[in-house]
N, C-alpha and C positions, 0 to 999 in steps of 0.2 A: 581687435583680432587676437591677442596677446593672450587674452583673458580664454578667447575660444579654442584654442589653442592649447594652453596648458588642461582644461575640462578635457580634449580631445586627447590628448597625451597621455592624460592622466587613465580613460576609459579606455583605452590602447593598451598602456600597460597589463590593467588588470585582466584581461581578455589570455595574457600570457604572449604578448608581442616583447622581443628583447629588447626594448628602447635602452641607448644609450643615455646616461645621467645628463649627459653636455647637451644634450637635444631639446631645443624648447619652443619650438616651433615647426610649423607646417614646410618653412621654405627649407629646412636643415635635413627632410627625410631624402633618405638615398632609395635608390630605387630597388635595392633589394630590401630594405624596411618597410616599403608603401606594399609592393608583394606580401611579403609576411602577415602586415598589420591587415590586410582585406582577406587575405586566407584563415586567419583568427576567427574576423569577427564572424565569415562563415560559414565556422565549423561550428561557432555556438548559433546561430541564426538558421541554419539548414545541417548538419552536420550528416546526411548522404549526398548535398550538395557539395559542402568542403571541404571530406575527406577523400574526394577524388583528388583532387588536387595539390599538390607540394606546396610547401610553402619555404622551400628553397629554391633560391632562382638557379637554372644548370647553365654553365658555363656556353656551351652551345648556343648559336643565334636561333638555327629552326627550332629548338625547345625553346626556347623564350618567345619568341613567336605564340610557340601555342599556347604555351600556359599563358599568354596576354589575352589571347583568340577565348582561351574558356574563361577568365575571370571577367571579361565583359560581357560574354554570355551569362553568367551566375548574375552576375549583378541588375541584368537586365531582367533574370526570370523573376528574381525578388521586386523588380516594380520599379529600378529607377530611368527616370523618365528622360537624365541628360543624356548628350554628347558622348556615347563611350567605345574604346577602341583597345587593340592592343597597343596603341600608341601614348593613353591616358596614363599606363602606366611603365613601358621603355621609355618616353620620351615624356615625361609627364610636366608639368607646371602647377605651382602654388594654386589657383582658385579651382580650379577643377580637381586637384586631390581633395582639397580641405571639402569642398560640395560635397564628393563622393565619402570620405568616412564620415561627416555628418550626418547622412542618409544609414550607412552602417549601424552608426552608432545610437541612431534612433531606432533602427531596427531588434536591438539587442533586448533580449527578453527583462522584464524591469527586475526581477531581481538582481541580474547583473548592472543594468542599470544604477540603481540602487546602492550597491554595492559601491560605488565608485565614489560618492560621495560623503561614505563611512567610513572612520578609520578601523582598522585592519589592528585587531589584535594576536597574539601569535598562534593563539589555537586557529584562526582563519586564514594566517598565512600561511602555518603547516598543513593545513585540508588544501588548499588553492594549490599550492608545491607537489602535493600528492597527486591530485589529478589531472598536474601541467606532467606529471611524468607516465602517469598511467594512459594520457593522451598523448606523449611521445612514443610511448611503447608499444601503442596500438597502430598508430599510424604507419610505425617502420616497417618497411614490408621485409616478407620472410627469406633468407636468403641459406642454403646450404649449409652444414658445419663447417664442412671443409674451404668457404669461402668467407667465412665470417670474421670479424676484427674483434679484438679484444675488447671493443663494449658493445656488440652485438654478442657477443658470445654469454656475457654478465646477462643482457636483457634476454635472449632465447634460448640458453639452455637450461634442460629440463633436468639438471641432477641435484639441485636444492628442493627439487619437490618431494613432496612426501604424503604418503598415505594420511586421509582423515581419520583420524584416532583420538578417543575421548574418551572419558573417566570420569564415573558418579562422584558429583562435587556436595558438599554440606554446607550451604549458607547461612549465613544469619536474614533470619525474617525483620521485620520490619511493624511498627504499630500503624495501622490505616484503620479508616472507617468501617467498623462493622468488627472491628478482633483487636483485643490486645494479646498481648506476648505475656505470660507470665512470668515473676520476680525472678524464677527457677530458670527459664530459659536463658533470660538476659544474661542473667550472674554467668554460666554457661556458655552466651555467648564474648559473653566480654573477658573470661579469665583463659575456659579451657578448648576453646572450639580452635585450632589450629588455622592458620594462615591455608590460600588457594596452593601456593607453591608448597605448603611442606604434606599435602594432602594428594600428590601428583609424584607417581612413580617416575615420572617421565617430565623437565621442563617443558620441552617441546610441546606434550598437550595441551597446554596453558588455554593457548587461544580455542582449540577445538574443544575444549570439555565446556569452556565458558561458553563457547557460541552454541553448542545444544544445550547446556543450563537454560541460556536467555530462552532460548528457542521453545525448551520445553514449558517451561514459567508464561512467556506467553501465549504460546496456543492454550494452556488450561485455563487463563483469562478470559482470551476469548471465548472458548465454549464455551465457560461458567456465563459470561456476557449473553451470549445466544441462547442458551436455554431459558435463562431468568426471563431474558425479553420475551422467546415465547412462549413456554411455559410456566414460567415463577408467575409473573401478575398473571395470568390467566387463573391459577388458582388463591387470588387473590391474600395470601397468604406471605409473612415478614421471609427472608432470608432464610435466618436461625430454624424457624417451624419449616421452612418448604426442607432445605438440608435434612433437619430432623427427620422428618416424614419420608423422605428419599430414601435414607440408609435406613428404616425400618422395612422398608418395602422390600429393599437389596436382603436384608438378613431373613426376610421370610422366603424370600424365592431362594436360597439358597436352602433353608429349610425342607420346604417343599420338594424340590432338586435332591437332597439326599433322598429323603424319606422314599420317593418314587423311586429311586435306582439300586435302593439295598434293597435286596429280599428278606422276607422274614426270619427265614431258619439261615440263615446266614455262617450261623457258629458250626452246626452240621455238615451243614453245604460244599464248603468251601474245602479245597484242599488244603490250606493254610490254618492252623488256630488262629481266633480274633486275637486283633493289636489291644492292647488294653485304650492305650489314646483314641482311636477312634470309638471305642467301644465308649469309653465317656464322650466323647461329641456326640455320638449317637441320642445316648442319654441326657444331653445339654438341650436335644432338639425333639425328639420322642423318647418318654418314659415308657409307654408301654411296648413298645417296638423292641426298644432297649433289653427291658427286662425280658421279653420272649426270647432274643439272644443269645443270653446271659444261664439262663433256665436250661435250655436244651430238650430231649425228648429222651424217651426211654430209649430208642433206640442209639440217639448217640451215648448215654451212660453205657448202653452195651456195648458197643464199639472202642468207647475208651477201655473198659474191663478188658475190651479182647485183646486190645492193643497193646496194654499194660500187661499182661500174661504173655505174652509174646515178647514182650521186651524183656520182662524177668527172666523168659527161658533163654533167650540169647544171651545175657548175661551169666546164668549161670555155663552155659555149654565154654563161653569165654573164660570165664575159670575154670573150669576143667581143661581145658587146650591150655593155660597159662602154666597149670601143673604138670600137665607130660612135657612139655616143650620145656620147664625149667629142668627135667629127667636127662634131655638129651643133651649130647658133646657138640654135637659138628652146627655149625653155623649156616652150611648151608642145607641141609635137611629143614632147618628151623627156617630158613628163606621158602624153603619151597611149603612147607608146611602151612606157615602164612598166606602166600600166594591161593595157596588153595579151600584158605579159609574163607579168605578175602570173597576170593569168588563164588564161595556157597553161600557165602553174606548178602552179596549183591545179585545173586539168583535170589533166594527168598526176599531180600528187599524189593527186586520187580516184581516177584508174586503177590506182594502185599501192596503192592501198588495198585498192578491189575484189579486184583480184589478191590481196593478200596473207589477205584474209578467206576466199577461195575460196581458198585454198593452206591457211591455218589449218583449213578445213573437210573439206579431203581428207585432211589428217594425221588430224584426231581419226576420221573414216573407216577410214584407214589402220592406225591403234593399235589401234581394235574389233578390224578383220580381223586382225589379228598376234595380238591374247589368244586371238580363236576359234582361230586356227589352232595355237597353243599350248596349246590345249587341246585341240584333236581329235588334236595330237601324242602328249602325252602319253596322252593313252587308247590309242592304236595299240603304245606303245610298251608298257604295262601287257601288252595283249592278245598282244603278240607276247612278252613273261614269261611269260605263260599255255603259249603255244604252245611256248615252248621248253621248259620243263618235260615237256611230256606229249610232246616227240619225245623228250625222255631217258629217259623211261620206257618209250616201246614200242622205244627203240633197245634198252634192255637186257632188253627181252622177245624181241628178236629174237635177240640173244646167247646167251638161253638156251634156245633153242627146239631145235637139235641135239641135246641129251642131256637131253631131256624129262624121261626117267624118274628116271634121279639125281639131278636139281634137284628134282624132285618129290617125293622122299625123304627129299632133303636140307633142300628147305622145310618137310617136314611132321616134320622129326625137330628144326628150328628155331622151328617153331610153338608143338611140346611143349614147349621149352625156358624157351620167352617165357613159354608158360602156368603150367609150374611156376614159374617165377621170379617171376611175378605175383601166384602164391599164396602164395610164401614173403614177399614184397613185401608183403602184403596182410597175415598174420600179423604181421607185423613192425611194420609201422603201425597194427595192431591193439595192440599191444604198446605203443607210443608213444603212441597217439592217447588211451587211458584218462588216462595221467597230465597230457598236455599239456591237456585239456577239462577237467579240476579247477586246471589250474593256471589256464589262463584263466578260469573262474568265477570264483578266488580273485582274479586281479588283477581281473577286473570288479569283483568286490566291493570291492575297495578301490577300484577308481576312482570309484564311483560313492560311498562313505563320504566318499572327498577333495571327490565333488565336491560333497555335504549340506555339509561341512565347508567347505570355500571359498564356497559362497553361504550357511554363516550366519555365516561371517565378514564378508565383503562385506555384508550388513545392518547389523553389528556397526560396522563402517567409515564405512557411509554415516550411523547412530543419533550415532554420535563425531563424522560432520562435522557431522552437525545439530546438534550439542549444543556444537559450537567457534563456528558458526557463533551460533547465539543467547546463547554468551555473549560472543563479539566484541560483538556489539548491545548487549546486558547495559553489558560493560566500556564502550562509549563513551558510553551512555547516563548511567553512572553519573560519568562522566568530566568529562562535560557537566555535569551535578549538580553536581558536587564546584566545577569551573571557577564555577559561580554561586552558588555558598554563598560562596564564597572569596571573591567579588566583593560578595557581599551582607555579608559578614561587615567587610570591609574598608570599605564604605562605610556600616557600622553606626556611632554615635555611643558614643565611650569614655568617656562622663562615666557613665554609666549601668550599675552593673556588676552582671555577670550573678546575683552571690550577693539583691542586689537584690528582682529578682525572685523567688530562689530560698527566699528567707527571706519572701517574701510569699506565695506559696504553701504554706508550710510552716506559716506562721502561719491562715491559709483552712484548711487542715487540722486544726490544733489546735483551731481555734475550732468546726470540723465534729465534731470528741469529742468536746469536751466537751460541746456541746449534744446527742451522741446518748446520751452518758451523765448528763446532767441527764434526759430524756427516759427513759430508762429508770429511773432512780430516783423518778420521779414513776409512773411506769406501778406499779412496786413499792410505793411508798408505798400508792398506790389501791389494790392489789388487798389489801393490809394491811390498810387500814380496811375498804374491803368487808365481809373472813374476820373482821373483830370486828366489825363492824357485823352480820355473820349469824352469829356466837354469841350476840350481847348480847342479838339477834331471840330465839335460840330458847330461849337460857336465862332469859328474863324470858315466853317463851309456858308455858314448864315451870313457872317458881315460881308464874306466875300459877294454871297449872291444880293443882299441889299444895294452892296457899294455898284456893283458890274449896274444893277438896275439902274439905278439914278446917274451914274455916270455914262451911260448907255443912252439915255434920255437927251441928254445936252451935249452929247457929242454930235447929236443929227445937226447940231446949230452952230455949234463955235468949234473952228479948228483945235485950237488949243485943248478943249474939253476932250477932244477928239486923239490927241496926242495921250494926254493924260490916260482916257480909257484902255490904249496898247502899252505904256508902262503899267497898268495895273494888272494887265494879264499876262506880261511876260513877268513881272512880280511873282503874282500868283503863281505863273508856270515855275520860275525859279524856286519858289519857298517849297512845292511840292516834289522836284526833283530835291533838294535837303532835305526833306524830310522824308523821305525815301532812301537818301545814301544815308544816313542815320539810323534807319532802319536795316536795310541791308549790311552796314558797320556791324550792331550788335548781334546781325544771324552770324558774322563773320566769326566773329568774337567768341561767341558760345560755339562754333562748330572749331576753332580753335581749341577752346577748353576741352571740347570730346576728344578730339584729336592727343590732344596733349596727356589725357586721361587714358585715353586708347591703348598710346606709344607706352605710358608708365606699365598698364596690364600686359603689353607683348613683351617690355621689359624683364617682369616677372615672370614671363612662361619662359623663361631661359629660351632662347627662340637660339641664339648663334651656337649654345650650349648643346641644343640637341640637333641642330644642324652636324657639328661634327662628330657627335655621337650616329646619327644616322647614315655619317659618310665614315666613318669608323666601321660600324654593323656592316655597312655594305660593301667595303675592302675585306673585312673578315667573311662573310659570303661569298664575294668572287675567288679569295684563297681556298676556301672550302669546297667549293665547284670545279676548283682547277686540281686541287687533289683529286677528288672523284674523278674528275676525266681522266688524269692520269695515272688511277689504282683500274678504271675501263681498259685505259687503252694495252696496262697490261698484259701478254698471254698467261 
């Protein structure tokens, strides 16, 4: 049990139960540890089961009552099949605890499991710590400011929070399958690319800029993942060419996208002169578009003429008002002077504005009418191909309209000609057309074999990424593993060596043989005496009934014979009351041994122990009752 014991302890522990170091057995747990360690396991086994529940025991009898009342209901919902009460655990005893966390502890999901019987490196003890306190902190319930203790106050108040705030980070990429990183990068990133910290206005973003980095990084994984899955193989086409052929697609629909949304006269149009930069994008994407922008129309050269004579006479009138105003004294005559220049500036400025938006509005007027008219052109010019055609034909009907008859002859001996040759045409494609309709079936049919064949290889492609893809996982999963055995292996202690253990196991095992083969040699022993004990029965009921016969016989004749046959059967009688109290001995005997067995197991249920624990509980109860009657009897 020692051995069961310490595994039990040990899975108790890691559950996040406070075992004391001095604790090394089932008989040493107190009864607010046995509460605790059942409320643990749970909260990991059920955790809207065992978060109801404290796993602090309240000083109070009627709460310990009930929290006993609900932990043997939880334990019974989860399936265990013993004895269970709130007395299993106020009043509890060694085999029925240890039955009850072994049922627990088989319940516990195997990675915890598992876990118990691996050593614990410190990156898994600092993850374990972490979430033994983020499960402290959830469970403590909420209590007021104003009634809160200075480490509830640490765990629920809200003035260490702070807004999620993040900042475009620059990483170093990495070499993987399908890219490398050039020399130029590297150098780059290994000399001048600055640290996370010295690239952050702010420490405190650190965490928030990294977690949308990761964030961002992998969602474009995965979509690059999902698209490729279904559409990359689908166009059966490498990475590098599907990518390629993407961003060409993109660079033409943006293309197209300008082209469509600039108007042609644009340079005119617009009330703004063209940007020179767009005006080359323009030209990066339509040259001739470009160039009709660039060009203009007579009416805009007129416009700029008018515009430019307009500006030279407001410059010169500007100089002139520069040289009477350099004439005059007073400064402020020359204030109002301006003011009112100002304002005849910005009155012809709105005229020329006006103008130039009603000038803007006749053009785009003037462009409608030009498309319509270029379009009713064009239909005229269609209609008049129409018409010239059908004057070429009644011209060469009128050509042959002289020699009626001939042409008439001539036409109907070119009729027959067309019509045999149609038939012969006709036989002939008849001739072709058989074998050309089988050879077409036969390439359907292989097209359509290639094309079963290419989508169940494409299945086949996509089954292989799935199956690289989860052992990539696999591989770093186990990578990850390997990295914390190594670290757990390393921060193991060497005084301890492994044969150590290996020879104490070995020896557990030897000592497990030989007791199943003492065990078995006792089972053989017994069932040997038994097979003589039920010969020795039957061949002493047989001499008995030989001897009673023939002594039976000669008793009807001779006293003495006669004497003889009543010592043999108060014999008889006698040997079979021995061998009856012999037998009843050894029922004695073994129901002594239960007994003695019995007494040792009521020993161990602390029986006198919880006796005065229950007349303890129920002095503190009758004090509890007696208060309340007399906070009642109060007015």
């Amino acid at each position: 049990m020692e051995e069961v014991d310490r595994i039990l302890i040990r899975a108790l522990a890691q559950t996040g139960s406070a075992i004391p170091e001095d604790v090394e057995s089932i008989k040493q747990f107190s009864t607010e540890l046995i509460v605790e360690s059942v409320v643990r396991c749970l909260r990991i086994i059920d955790p809207p089961l065992g978060n109801g529940i404290s796993h602090l025991l309240p000083p109070g009898m009627s709460a310990r009552f009930r929290i006993g009342m609900s932990l043997a209901q939880a334990c019974q919902d989860l399936g265990y099949q013993g004895d269970i009460g709130y007395q299993t655990f106020l009043y509890s005893n060694e085999p029925e605890i240890r039955r009850l966390l072994m049922f627990l502890v088989e319940k516990l999901p195997r990675d915890s499991v598992d876990s118990v019987h691996q050593p614990a490196g410190k990156s898994v003890v600092l993850q374990r710590s972490i979430s033994s306190q983020i499960k402290q902190q959830l469970s403590a319930l909420w209590v007021p400011p104003s009634l809160r203790t200075p480490s509830l106050l640490w765990i629920q108040s809200s003035r260490l929070m702070q807004k999620f705030r993040s900042q475009p980070l620059s990483l170093a990429e990495h070499d993987y399958i399908g890219k490398r990183i050039p020399k130029e990068a590297k150098e780059y990133y290994d000399h001048y690319l600055p640290p996370v910290t010295a690239q952050l206005c702010n420490h405190r973003l650190a965490a928030a800029s990294l977690l949308e980095r990761a964030v961002t990084d992998l969602s474009a994984v995965q979509e690059w993942e999902a698209e490729w899955n279904t559409q990359g193989l689908m166009s059966r086409l490498s990475p590098g060419e599907y990518k390629a052929r993407k961003s060409q697609r993109l660079q033409k629909r943006i293309q197209e996208h300008l082209q469509q949304n600039i108007p042609h006269g644009y340079g005119a149009q617009s009330s703004l002169p063209p940007d020179p930069d767009l005006t080359h994008l323009l030209q990066s994407y339509s040259s001739g578009k470009a160039a009709a922008s660039t060009k203009g129309s007579r009416f805009t050269h007129a416009e700029k003429f008018t515009f430019t004579e307009e500006t030279e006479q407001m410059v010169c009138q500007l100089e002139a008002a520069g040289s009477t105003l350099s004439s005059r004294e007073s400064e402020e005559d020359i204030k109002a002077h301006q003011e009112k220049e100002v304002r005849s500036f910005q009155q012809h400025l709105d005229q020329l504005t006006g103008s130039y938006e009603e000038v803007a509005q006749d053009m785009k007027h003037l462009m409608v009418n030009i498309t319509q008219v270029e379009e009713e052109a064009r239909v005229v010019e269609q209609m008049n191909s129409e018409k010239e055609e059908l004057i070429k034909v009644k011209r060469r009907t009128l050509e042959l309209l002289p020699d009626a008859g001939n042409n008439l002859v001539k036409l109907q001996g070119v009729i027959e000609s067309s019509a045999q040759r149609i038939v012969n045409l006709a036989n002939q494609w008849e001739k072709r057309r058989v074998p050309l309709i089988e050879e077409h079936r036969r390439l359907r049919e292989r097209i359509d074999n290639r094309e079963l064949e290419s989508s169940r290889k494409l299945t086949e492609i996509k089954d292989i990424h799935e199956k690289i893809k989860q052992s990539a996982e696999e591989m770093k999963r186990k990578e990850i593993t390997y990295k914390q055995l190594l670290v757990d292996y390393e921060n193991l202690s060497k005084e301890v060596a492994r044969s150590a253990y290996t020879q104490r196991i070995m020896e557990i095992v030897e000592n497990i043989k030989k007791q199943k083969e003492e065990i078995t040699k006792i089972l053989l022993d017994t069932k040997e005496l038994q097979k003589e004990i039920n010969n020795l029965t039957g061949k002493l009921e047989r001499t008995f009934a030989v001897t009673d016969e023939l002594v039976f016989k000669d008793a009807k004749r001779d006293e003495a014979v006669r004497k003889a046959y009543k010592y043999l059967a108060a014999l008889h009688e006698n040997c079979s009351h021995l061998i009856q109290t012999i037998e009843d001995t050894g029922t004695i005997m073994r129901e002594v041994r239960d007994l003695e067995e019995q007494i040792e197991s009521e020993m161990g249920k602390k029986t006198l122990a919880n006796l005065e624990k229950i007349l303890a509980d129920s002095n503190a109860i009758r004090q509890d009752n007696e208060v309340l009657r007399a906070k009642l009897k109060e007015p």
